[in-house]
VEXNU-301964 format. One record per residue: residue number from 1; x, y, z of N, C-alpha, C, O, CB in turn; chain; residue in three letters. Coordinates in steps of 0.1 Angstrom, whole numbers. Glycine has a CB too. Layout:
! VEXNU-301964
<NUM,<X,Y,Z>,<X,Y,Z>,<X,Y,Z>,<X,Y,Z>,<X,Y,Z>,'A','ALA'> ...
END
This chain:
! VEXNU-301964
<1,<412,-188,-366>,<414,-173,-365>,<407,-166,-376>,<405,-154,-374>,<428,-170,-364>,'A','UNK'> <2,<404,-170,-387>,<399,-163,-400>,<388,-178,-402>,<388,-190,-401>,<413,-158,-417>,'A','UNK'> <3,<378,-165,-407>,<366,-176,-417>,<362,-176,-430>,<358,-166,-437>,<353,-174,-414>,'A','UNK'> <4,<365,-189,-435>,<371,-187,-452>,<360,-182,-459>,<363,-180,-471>,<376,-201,-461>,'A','UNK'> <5,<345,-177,-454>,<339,-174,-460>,<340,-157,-460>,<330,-150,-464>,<329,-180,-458>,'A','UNK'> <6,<351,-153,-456>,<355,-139,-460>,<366,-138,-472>,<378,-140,-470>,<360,-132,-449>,'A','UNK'> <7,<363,-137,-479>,<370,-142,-492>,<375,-129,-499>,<369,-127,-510>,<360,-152,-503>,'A','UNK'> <8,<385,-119,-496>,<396,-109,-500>,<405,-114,-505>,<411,-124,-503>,<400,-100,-491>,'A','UNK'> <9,<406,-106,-511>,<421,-105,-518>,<429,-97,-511>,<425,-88,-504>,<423,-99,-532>,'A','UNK'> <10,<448,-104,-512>,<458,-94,-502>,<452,-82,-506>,<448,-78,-496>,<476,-94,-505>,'A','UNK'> <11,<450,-75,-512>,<451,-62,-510>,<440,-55,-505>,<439,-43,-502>,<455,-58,-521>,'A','UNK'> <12,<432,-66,-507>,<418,-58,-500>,<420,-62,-485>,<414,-56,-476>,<400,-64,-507>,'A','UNK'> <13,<427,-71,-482>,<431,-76,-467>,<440,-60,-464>,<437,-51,-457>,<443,-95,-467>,'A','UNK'> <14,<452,-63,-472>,<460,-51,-467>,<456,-33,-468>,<462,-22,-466>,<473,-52,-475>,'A','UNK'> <15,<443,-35,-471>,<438,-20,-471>,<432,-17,-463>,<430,-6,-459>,<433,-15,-480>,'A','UNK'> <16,<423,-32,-458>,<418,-33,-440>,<425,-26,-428>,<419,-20,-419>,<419,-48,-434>,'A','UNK'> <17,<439,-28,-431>,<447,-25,-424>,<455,-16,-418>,<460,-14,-407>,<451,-30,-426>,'A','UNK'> <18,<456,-10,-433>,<471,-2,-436>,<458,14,-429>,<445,14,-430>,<482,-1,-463>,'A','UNK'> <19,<468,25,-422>,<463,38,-421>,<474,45,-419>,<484,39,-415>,<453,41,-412>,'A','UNK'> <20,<472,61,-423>,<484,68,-421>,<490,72,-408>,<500,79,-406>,<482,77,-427>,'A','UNK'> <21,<479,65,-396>,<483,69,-382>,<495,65,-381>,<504,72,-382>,<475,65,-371>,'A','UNK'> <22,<497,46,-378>,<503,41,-375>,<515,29,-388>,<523,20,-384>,<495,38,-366>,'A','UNK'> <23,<512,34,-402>,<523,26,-410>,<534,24,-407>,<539,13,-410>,<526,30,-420>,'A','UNK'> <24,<540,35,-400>,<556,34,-400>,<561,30,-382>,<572,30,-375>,<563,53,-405>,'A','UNK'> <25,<549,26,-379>,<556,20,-361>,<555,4,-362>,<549,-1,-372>,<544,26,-343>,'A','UNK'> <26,<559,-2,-356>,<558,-17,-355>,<546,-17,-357>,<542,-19,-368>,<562,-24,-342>,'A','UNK'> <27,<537,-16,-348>,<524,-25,-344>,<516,-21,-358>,<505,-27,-360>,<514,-20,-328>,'A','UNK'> <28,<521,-11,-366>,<510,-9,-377>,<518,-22,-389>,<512,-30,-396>,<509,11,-385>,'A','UNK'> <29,<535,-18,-386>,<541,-32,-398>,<538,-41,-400>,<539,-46,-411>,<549,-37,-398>,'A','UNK'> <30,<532,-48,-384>,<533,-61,-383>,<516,-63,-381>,<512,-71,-372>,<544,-66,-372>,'A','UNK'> <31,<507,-55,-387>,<494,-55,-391>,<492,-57,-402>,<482,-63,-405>,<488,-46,-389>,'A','UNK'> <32,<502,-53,-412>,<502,-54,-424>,<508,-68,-425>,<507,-73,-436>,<509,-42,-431>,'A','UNK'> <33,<514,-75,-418>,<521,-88,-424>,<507,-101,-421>,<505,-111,-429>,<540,-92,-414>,'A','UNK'> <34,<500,-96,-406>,<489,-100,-408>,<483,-102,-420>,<482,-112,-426>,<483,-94,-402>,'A','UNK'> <35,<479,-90,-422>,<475,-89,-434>,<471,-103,-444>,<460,-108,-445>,<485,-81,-439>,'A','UNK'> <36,<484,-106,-450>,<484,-115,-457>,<480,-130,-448>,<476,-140,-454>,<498,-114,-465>,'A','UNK'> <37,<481,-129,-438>,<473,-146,-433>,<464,-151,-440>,<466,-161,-446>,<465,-146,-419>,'A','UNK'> <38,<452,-145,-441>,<443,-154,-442>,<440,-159,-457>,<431,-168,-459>,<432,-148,-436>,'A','UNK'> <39,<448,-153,-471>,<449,-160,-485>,<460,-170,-485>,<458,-180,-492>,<452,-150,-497>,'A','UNK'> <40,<470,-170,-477>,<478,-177,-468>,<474,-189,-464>,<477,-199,-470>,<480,-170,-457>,'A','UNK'> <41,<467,-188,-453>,<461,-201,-451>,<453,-207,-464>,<456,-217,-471>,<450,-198,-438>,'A','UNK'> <42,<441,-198,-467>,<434,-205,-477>,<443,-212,-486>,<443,-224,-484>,<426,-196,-485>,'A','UNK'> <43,<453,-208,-497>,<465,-216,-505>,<470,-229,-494>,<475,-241,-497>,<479,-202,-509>,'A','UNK'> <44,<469,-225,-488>,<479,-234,-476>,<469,-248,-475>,<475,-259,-476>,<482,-224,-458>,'A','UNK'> <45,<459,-248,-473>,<448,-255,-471>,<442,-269,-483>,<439,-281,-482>,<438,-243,-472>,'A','UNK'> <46,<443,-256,-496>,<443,-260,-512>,<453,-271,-512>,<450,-283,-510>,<449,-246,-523>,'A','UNK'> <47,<469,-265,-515>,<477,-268,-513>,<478,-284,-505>,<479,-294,-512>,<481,-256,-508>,'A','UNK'> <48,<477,-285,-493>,<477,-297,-486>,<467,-307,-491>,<469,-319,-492>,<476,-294,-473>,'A','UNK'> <49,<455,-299,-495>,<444,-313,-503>,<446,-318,-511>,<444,-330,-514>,<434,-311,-507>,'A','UNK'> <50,<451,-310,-518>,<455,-314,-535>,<472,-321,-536>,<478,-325,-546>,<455,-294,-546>,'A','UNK'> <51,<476,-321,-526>,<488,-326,-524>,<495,-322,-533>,<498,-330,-542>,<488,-339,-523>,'A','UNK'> <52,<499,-312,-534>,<504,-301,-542>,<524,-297,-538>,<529,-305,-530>,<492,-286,-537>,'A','UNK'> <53,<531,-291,-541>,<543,-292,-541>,<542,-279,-527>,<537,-267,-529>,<552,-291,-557>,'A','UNK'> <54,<549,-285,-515>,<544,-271,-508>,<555,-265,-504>,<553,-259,-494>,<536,-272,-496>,'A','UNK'> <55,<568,-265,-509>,<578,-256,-508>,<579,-241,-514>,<587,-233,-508>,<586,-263,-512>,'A','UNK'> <56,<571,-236,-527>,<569,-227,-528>,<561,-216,-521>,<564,-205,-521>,<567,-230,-535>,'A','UNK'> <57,<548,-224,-514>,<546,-215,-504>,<552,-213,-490>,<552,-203,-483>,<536,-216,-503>,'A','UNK'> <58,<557,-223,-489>,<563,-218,-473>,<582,-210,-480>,<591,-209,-472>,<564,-239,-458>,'A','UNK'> <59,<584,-208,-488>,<597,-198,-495>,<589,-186,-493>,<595,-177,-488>,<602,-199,-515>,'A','UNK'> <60,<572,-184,-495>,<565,-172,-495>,<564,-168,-476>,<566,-157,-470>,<548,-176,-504>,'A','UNK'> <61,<562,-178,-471>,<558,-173,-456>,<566,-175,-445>,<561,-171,-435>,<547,-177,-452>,'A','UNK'> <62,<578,-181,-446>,<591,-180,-442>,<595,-166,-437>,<598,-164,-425>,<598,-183,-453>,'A','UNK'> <63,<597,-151,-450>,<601,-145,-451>,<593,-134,-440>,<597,-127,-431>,<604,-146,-464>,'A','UNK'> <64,<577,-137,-446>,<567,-130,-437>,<572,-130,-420>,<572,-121,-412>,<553,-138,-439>,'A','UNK'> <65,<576,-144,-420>,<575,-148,-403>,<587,-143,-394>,<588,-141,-382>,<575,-165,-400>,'A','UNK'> <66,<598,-142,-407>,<612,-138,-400>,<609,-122,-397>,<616,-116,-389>,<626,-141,-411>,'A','UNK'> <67,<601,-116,-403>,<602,-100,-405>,<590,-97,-396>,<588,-85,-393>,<599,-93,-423>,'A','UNK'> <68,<581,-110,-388>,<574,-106,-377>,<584,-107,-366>,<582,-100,-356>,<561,-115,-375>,'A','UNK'> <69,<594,-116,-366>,<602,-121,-354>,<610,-104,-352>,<610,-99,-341>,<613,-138,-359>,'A','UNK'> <70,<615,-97,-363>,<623,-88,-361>,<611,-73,-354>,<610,-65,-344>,<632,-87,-376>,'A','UNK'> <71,<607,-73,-361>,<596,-64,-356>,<587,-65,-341>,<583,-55,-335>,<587,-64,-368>,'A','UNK'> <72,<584,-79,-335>,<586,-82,-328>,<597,-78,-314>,<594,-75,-302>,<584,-91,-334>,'A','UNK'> <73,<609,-79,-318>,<620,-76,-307>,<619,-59,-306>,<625,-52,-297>,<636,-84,-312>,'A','UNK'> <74,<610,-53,-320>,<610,-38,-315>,<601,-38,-305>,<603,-35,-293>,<607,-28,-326>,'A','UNK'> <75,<591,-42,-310>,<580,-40,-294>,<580,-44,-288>,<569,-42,-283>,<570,-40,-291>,'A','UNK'> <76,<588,-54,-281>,<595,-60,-271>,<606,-48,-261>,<604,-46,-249>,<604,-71,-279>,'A','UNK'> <77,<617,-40,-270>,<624,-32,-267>,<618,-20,-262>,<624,-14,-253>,<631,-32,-276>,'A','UNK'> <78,<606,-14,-268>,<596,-8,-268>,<589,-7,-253>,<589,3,-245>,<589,-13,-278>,'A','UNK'> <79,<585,-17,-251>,<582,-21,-236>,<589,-21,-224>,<587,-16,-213>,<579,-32,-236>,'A','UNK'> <80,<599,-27,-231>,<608,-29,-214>,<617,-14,-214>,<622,-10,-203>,<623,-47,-214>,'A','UNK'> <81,<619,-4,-228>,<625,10,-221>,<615,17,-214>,<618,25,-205>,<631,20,-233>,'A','UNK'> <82,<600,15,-219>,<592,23,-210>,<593,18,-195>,<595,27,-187>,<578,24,-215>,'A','UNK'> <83,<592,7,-190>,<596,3,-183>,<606,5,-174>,<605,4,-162>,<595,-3,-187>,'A','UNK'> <84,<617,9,-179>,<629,11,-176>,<633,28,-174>,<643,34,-171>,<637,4,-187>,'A','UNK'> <85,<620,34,-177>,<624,47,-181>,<617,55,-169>,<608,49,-163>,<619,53,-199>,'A','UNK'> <86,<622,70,-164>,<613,73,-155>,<596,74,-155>,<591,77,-144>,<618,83,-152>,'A','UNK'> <87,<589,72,-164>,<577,70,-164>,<572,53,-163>,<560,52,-165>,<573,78,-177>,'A','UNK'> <88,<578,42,-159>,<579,37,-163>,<578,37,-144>,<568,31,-140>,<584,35,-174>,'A','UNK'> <89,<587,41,-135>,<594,37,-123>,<582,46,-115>,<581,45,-103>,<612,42,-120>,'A','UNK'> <90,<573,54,-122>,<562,66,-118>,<548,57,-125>,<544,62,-136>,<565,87,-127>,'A','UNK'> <91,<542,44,-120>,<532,37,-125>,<518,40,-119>,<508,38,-125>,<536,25,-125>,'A','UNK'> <92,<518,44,-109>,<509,53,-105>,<498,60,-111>,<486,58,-108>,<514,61,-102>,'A','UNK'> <93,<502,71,-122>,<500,85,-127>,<493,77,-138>,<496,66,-142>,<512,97,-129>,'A','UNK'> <94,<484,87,-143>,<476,79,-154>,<484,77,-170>,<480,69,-178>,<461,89,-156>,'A','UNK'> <95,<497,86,-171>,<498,84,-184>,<511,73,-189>,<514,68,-200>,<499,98,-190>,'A','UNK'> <96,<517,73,-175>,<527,62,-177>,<518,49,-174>,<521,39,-182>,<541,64,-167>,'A','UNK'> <97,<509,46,-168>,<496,36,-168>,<492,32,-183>,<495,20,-188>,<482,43,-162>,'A','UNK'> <98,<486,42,-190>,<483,41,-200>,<491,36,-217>,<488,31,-228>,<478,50,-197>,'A','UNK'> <99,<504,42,-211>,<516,40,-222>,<524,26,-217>,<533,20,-223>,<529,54,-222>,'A','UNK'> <100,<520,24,-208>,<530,6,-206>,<515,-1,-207>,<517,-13,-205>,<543,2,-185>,'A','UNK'> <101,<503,2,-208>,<490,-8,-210>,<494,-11,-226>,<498,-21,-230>,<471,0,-205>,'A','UNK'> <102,<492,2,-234>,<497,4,-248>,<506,-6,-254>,<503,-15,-262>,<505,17,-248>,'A','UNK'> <103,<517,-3,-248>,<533,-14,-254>,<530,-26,-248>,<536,-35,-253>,<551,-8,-247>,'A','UNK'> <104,<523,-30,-238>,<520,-45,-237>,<509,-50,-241>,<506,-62,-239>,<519,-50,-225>,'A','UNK'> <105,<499,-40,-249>,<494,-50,-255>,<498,-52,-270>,<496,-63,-275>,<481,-50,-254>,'A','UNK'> <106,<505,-41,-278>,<510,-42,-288>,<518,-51,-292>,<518,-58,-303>,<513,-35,-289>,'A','UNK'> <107,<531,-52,-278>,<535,-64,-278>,<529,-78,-279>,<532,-86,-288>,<539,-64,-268>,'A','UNK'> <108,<517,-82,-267>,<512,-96,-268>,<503,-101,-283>,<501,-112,-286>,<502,-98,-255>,'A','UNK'> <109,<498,-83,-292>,<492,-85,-303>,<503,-97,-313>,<501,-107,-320>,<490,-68,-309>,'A','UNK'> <110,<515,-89,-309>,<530,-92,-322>,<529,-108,-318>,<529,-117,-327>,<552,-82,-318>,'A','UNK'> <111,<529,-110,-303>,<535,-125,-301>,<524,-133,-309>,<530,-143,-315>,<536,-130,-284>,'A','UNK'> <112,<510,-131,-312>,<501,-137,-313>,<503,-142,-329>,<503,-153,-333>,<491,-129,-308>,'A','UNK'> <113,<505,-127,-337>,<508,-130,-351>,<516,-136,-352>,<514,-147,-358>,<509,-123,-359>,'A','UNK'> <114,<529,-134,-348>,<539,-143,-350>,<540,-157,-347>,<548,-166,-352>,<549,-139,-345>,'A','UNK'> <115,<529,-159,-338>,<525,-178,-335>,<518,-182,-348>,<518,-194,-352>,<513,-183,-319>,'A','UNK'> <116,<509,-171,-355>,<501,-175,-366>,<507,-183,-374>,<503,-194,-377>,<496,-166,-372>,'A','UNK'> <117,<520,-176,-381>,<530,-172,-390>,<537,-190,-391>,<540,-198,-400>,<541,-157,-382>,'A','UNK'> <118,<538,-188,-371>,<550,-200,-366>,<544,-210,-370>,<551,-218,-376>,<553,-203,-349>,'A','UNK'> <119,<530,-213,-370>,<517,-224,-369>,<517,-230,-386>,<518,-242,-391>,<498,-213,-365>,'A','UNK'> <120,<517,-218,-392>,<519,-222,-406>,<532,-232,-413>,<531,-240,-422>,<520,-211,-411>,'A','UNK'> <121,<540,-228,-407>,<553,-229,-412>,<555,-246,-404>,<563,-254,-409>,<564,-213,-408>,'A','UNK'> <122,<551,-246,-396>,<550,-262,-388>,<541,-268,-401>,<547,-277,-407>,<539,-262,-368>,'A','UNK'> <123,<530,-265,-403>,<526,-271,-411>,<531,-278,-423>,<532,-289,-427>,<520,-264,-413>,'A','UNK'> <124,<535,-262,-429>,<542,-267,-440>,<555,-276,-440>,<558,-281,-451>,<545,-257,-446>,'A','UNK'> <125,<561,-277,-429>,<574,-275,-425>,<576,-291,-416>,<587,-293,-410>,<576,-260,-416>,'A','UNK'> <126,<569,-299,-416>,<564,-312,-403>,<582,-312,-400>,<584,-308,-388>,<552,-334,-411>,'A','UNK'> <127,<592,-316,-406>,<602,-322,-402>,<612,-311,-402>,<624,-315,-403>,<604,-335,-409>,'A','UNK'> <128,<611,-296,-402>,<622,-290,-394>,<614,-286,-379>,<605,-281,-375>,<629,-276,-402>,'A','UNK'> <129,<626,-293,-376>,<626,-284,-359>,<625,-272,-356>,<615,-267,-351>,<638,-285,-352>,'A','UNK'> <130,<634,-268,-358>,<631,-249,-357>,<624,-245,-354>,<625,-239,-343>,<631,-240,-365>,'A','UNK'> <131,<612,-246,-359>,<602,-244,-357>,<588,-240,-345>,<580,-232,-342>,<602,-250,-362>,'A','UNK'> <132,<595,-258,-341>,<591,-266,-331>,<596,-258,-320>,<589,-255,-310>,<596,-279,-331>,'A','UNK'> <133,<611,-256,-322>,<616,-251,-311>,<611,-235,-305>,<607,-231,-294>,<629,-252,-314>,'A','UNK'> <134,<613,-227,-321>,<607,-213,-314>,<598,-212,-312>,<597,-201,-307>,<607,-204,-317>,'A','UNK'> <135,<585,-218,-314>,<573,-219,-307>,<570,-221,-296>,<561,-216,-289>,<567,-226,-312>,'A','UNK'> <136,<580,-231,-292>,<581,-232,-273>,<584,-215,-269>,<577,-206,-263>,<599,-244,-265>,'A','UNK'> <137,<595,-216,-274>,<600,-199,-267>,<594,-186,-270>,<598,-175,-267>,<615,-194,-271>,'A','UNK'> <138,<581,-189,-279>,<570,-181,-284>,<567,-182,-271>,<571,-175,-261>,<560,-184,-297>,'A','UNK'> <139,<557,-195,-272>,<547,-199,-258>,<548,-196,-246>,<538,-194,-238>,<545,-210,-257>,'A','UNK'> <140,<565,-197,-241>,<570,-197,-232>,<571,-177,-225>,<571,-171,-215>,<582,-207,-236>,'A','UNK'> <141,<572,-175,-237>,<572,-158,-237>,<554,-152,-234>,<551,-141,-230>,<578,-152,-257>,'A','UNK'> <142,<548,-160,-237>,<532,-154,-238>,<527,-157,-225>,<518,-150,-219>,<522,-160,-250>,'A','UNK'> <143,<532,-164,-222>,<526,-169,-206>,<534,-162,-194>,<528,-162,-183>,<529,-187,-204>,'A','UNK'> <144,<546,-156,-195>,<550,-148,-191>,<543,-132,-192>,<538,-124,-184>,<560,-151,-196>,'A','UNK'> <145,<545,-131,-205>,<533,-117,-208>,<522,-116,-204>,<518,-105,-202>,<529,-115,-221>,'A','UNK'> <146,<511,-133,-198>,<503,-128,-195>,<501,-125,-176>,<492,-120,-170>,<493,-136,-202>,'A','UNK'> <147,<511,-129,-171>,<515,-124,-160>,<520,-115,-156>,<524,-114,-145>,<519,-129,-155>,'A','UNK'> <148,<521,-104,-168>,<526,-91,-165>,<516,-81,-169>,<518,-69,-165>,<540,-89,-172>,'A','UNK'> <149,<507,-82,-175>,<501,-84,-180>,<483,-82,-168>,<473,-75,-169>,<508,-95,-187>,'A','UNK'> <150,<488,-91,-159>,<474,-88,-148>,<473,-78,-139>,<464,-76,-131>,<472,-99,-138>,'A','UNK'> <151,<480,-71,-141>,<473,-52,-135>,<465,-49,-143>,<455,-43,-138>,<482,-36,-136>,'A','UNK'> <152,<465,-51,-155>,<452,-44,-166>,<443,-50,-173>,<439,-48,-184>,<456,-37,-177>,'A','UNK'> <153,<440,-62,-157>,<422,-72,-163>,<412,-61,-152>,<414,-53,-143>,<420,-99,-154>,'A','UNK'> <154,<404,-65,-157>,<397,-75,-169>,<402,-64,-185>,<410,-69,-194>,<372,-76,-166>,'A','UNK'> <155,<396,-52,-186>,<393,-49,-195>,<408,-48,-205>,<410,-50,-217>,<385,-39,-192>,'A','UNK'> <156,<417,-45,-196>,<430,-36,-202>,<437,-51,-207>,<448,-49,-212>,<441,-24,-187>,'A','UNK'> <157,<434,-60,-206>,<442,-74,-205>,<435,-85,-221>,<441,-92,-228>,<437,-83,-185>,'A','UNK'> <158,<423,-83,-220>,<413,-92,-228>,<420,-92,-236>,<425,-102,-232>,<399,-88,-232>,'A','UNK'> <159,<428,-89,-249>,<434,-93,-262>,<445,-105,-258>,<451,-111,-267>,<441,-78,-269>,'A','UNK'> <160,<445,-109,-243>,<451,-121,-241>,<443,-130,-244>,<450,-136,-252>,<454,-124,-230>,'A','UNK'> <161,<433,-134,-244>,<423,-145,-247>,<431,-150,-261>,<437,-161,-262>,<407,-139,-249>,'A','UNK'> <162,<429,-141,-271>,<438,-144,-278>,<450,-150,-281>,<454,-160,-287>,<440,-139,-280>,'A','UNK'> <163,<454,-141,-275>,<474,-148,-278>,<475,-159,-268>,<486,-166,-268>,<491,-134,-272>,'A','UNK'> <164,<467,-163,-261>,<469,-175,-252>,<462,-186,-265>,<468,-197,-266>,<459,-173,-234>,'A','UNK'> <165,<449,-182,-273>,<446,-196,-280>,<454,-194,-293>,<452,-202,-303>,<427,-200,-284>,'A','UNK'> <166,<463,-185,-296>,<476,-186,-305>,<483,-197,-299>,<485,-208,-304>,<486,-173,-307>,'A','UNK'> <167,<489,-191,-282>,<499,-200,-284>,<497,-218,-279>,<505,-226,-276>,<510,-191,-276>,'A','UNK'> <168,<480,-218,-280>,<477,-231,-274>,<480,-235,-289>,<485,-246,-291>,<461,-234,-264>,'A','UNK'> <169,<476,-229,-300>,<477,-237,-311>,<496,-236,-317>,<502,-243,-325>,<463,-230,-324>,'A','UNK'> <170,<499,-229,-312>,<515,-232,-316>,<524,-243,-311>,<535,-245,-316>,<522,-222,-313>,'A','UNK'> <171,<519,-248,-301>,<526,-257,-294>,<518,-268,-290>,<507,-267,-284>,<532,-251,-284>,'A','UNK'> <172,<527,-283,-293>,<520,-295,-295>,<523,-302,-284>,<519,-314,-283>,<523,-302,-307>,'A','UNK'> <173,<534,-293,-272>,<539,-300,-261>,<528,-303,-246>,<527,-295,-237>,<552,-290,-258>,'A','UNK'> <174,<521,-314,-246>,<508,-316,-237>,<514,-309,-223>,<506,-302,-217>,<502,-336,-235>,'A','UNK'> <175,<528,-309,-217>,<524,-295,-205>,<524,-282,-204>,<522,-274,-195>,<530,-294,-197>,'A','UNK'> <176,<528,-281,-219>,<529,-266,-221>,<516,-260,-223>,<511,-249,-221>,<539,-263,-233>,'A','UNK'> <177,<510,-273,-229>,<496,-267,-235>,<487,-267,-224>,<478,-259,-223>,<489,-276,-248>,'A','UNK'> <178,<492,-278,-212>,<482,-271,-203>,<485,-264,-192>,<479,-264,-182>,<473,-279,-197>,'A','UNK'> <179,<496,-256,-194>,<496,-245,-191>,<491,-229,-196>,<488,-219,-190>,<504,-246,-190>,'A','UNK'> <180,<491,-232,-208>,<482,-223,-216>,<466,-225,-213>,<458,-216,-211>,<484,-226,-231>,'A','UNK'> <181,<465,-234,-212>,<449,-240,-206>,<440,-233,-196>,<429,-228,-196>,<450,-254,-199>,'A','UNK'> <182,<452,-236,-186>,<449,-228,-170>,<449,-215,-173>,<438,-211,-170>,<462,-231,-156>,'A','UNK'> <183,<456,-204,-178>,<457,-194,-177>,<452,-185,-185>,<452,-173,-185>,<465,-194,-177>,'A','UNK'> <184,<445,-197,-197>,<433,-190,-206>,<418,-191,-200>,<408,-184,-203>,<431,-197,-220>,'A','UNK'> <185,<419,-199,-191>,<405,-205,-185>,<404,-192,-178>,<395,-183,-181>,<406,-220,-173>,'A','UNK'> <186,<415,-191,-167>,<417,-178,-154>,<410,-163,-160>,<402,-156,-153>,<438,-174,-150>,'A','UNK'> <187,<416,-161,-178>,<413,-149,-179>,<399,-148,-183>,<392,-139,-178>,<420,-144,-188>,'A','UNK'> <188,<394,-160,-192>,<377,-165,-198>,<369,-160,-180>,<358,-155,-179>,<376,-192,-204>,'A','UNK'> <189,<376,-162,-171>,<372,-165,-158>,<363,-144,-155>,<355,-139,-147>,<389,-173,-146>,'A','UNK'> <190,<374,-137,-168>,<367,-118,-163>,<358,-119,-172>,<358,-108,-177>,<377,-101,-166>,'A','UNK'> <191,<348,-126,-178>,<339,-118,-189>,<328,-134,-188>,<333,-145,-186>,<350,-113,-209>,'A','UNK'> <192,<318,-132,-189>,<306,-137,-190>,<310,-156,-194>,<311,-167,-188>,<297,-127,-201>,'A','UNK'> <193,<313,-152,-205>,<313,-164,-212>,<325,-174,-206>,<337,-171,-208>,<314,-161,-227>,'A','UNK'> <194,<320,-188,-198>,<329,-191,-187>,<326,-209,-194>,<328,-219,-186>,<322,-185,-168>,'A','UNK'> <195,<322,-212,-205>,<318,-224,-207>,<330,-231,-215>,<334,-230,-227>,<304,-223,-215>,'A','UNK'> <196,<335,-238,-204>,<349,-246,-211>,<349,-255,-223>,<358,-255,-231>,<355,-256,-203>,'A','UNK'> <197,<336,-263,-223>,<334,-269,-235>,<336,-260,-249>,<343,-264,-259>,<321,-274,-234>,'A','UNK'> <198,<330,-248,-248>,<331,-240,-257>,<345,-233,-259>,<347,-231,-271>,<321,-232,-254>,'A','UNK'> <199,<356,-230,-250>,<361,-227,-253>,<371,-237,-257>,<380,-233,-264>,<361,-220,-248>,'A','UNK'> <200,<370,-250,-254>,<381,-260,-264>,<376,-263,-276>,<383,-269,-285>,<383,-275,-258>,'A','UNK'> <201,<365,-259,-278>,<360,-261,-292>,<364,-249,-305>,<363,-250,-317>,<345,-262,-291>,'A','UNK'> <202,<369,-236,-296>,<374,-224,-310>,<390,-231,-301>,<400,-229,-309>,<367,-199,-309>,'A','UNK'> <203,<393,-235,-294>,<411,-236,-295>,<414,-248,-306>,<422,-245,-315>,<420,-242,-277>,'A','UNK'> <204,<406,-262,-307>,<406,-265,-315>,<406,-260,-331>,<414,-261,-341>,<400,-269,-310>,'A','UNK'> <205,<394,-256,-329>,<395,-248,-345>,<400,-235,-348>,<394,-228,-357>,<380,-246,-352>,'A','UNK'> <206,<409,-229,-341>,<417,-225,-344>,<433,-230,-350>,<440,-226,-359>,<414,-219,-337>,'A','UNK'> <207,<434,-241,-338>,<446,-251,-341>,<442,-251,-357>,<448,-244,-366>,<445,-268,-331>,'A','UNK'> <208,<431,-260,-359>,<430,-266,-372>,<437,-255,-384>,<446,-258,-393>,<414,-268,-374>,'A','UNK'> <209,<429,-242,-380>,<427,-233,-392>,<441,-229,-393>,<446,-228,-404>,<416,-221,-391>,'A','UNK'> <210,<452,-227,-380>,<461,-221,-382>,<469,-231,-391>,<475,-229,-402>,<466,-217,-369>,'A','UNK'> <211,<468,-245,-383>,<480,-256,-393>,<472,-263,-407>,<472,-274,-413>,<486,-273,-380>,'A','UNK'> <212,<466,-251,-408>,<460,-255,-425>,<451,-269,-429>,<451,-275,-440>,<475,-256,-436>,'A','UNK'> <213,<445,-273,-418>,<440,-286,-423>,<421,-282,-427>,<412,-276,-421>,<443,-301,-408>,'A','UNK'> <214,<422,-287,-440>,<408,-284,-442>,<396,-287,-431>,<398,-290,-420>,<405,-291,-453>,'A','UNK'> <215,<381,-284,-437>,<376,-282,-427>,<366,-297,-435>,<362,-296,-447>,<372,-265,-422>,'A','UNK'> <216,<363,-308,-425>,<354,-318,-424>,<347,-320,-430>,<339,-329,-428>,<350,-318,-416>,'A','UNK'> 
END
């Protein structure tokens, strides 16, 4: 998901990010926790080569991942009141269209980071479960999202491509993953580029990059 030959510092990462539009709503919070991924990984990377003590960093990204999970259930909540709300029961009209396209993708954005986050912490983490486990119910959640999700392909939908090769790299369970498979293929299936080989080759190296293993 990041290429180490972009080489920022958090704060030049978090100034990519941060604007006064959106700081104080979820989807800008949990841009900022992005943020810190990718010095994250790099340490994380270091760290595992050098066979280094790796409890200090995952004390560091732990904290990150719990505060995606909470921020997460806002744009979750976010979604299903618009949903729930009379603009929501009026889907029709262009602006309740446009405000539940909005909150679902903001949403599938959150699930995506938070598999980043999850990916790491497996890494660091090989022998707690936890982990293991909420990554299913990540995965299990995104594949759902992207079936709610298909009123607004091709264009309104594409940031699934994504959270589908998040959550192929969050989860190590071979039916889960090919269910992610099928349903990343289906969406690869609205936009030009339809070459499967190619696309198991960035799910791969994304897997890699997420669970920190250097590169060859």
């Amino acid at each position: 998901m990041y290429n180490d030959a972009i080489d920022l510092s958090s704060e030049e990462w978090d100034a990519l990010v941060r604007n006064d539009f959106d700081q104080d709503y979820p989807e800008g919070r949990i841009l900022r926790c992005l943020a810190k991924a990718p010095v994250l990984i790099k340490r994380g990377k270091q760290a595992k080569l050098n066979f280094e003590d790796l409890r200090p960093l995952t004390e560091e990204v732990r904290p990150i991942y719990e505060k995606c999970k909470l921020i997460l259930e806002e744009l979750k909540a976010r979604k299903v009141d618009c949903e729930s709300s009379d603009l929501g029961s009026n889907p029709k009209t262009f602006l309740p269209r446009l405000l539940q396209a909005h909150y679902l993708r903001t949403y599938g954005i959150g699930l995506a980071i938070t598999m980043f986050f999850n990916c790491m912490l497996q890494a660091l983490n090989p022998n707690d479960c936890i982990y293991t486990t909420e990554s299913r119910s990540l995965v299990d959640e995104t594949l759902v999202h992207a079936e709610e999700s298909n009123m607004y392909r091709p264009v309104g939908a594409g940031y699934l491509i994504m959270c589908l090769a998040a959550a192929w790299a969050a989860t190590t369970d071979p039916h889960l993953r090919l269910r992610v498979e099928a349903t990343l293929i289906d969406y690869h299936g609205d936009f030009l580029i339809q070459n499967c080989p190619n696309i198991y080759h960035h799910l791969e190296w994304s897997r890699d990059n997420l669970w920190l293993a250097s590169p060859a």
